[in-house]
N, C-alpha and C positions, 0 to 999 in steps of 0.2 A: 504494500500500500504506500502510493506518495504522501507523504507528510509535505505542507507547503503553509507557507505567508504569504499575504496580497501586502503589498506597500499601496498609499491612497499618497503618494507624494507628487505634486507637479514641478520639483526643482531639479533639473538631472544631475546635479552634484552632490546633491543629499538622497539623491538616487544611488549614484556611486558609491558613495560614504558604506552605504546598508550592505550593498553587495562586495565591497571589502570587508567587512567588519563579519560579515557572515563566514565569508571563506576566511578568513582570520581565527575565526574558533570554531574552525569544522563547521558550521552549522551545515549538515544534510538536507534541510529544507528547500523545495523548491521555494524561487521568491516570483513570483506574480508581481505584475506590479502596474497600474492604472495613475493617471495624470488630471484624475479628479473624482469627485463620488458618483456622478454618472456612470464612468467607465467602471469604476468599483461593481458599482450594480450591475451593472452589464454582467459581468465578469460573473458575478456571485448565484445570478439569476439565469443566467444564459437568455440573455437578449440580446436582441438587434443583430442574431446574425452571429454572436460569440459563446463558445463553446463554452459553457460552466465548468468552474474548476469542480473538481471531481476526487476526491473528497472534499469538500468545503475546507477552505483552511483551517488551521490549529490559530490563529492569531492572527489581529489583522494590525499594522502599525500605523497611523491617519495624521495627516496632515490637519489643519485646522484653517488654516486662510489657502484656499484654492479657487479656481474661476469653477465657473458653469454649474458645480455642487460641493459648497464647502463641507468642513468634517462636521460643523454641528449638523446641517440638514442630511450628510452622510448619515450617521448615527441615530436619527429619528427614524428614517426610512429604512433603516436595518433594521432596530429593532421591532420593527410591526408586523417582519419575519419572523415568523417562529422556529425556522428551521434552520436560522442563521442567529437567532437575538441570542442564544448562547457563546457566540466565537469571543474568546477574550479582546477587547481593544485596546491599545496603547497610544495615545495622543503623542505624538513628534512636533512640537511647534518651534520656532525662535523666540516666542514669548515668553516670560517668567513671570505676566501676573497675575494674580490671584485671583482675576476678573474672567480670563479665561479659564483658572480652573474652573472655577462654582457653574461657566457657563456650559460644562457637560458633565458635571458631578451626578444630576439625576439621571443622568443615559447611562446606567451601567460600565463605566470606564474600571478596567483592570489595573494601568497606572500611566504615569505623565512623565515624558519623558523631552527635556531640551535639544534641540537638534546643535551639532552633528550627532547621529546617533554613531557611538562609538564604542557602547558596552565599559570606557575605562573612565573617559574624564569630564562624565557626565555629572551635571551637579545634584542629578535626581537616582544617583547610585544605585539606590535601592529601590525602584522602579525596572531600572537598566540591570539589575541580576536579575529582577524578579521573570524579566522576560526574558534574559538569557537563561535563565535556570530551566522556565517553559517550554523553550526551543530544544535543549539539550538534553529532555529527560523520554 
């Protein structure tokens, strides 16, 4: 069975970042990866045309400021899947304020993590194990 992540990121060097960082600690997971929360849907749902990832991901890592579907109305319209409102989520922003957490604290978020996502010299540490421990186990 493939184990995989969907990345919800539109920056392609915080795109790169992930996909270093992964093969830096073995990560085995395929990584999916979509350039807004439409294409996320797309992906998760098999629409328009795009083949659904198959098993549903083990984790999804979301951007928060993106065009066309940012991560909050990402995350609203995930969870009203039920076959998906369980996948853990991990918010990636360049943000650190507090304004943004509380603004997806009642969507079910797993944890919040500052971009670059780098697993070492993240200021949200313990977020950044919590989901490498995830990936790993």
């Amino acid at each position: 069975m493939t184990r995989s992540v969907l990345l919800v990121e539109d920056d392609l060097f915080d795109t790169m970042v992930v996909q270093k960082s992964f093969e830096k600690f073995s990560i085995q997971h395929k990584l999916y990866t979509a350039f807004n929360g439409l294409e996320a849907l797309d992906l998760l749902l098999g629409r328009n045309g795009i083949e659904p990832i198959s098993p549903a991901p083990e984790v999804i890592l979301l951007d928060l400021n993106m065009p066309k579907m940012n991560g909050h109305e990402f995350l609203t319209e995930l969870r009203q899947h039920p076959e998906l409102s369980d996948i853990p989520v991990f918010i990636t922003t360049t943000s650190s304020m507090d304004v943004d957490r509380m603004s997806v604290s009642g969507l079910g978020v797993s944890g919040y993590i500052l971009k670059p996502l780098d697993f070492e010299s993240s200021e949200d540490l313990v977020d950044s194990m919590n989901l490498l421990e995830k990936l790993l186990k």
